[in-house]
Phi, psi and omega in degrees: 000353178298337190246037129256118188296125172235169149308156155225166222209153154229113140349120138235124142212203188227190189206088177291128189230188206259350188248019158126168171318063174283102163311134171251143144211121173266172182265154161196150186225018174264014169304155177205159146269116196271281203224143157328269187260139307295184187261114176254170121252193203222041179301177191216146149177156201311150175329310223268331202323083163333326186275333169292304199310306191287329167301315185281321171308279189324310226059353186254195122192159169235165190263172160208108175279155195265113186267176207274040187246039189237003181339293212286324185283299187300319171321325190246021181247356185236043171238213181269161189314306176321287165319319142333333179301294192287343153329302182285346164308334164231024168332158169249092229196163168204159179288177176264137174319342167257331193266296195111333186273190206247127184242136162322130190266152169111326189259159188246119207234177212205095154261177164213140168247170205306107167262311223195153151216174193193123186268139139184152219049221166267055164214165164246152171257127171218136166282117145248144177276111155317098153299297199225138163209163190196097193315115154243110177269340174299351161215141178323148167304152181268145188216115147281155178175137192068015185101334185223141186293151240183143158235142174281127195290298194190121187282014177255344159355286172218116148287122202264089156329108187236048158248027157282157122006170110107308221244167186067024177099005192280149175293136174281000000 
């Protein structure tokens, strides 16, 4: 799976505790889209996932794709809840209007809330219903592969009309 190129993404949602609103975010490259109408998605993450736990408690979380001036953010975002803390404490960030999670300045985001979930293997799959989403086009995605963080020198090479017939599964 190394020589498939994903996006990459930060995760975030929270966990209300008695001593106030904590917040998570993590790196993740298992966003997928399932449907249009309505519009879901998808994360993946291990059974044991502290950040799962808390996800599944809230119902909520938002995506942040990441733009590719963003290395650095995903680097200190992929470690354990620990290491991880004081990063998302300085995160440049807001909660989101809907989710309550934390959406990323800069990055083009998703919130959602909790539709489904599914164990399988050791990971869970959790379906979210798009609440709000919101586009920064201003720098190309942050991309892994091989193992290493990546930028597309230019994501505009070749654009692809897909509002047709034929693309995203449809029957022609």
């Amino acid at each position: 799976m190394r020589t498939f190129a994903t996006g990459v993404c930060v995760a975030s949602t929270y966990r209300d505790t008695p001593d106030g609103r904590r917040h998570d975010a993590v790196t993740v490259n298992s966003l997928g889209s399932i449907s249009l109408d309505p519009p879901l998605v998808c994360l993946s993450f291990r059974r044991d996932s502290v950040f799962l736990d808390d996800l599944l408690v809230s119902g909520h979380w938002a995506v942040s794709i990441l733009p590719a001036g963003a290395r650095e953010t995903a680097r200190r975002l992929a470690g354990p809840r620990a290491a991880r803390a004081a990063h998302v404490a300085e995160l440049p960030a807001r909660p989101g209007d809907r989710s309550g999670a934390l959406v990323l300045a800069g990055a083009s985001w998703l919130e959602c809330g909790l539709r489904d979930r599914f164990d399988l293997g050791d990971h869970t799959l959790v379906i979210g219903h798009v609440l709000a989403a919101g586009h920064d086009g201003r720098s190309p995605a942050l991309v892994f592969v091989h193992g290493r963080y990546h930028t597309i020198a230019d994501p505009y090479a070749a654009i692809v009309d897909v509002s047709g017939a034929g693309h995203w599964g449809e029957a022609l």
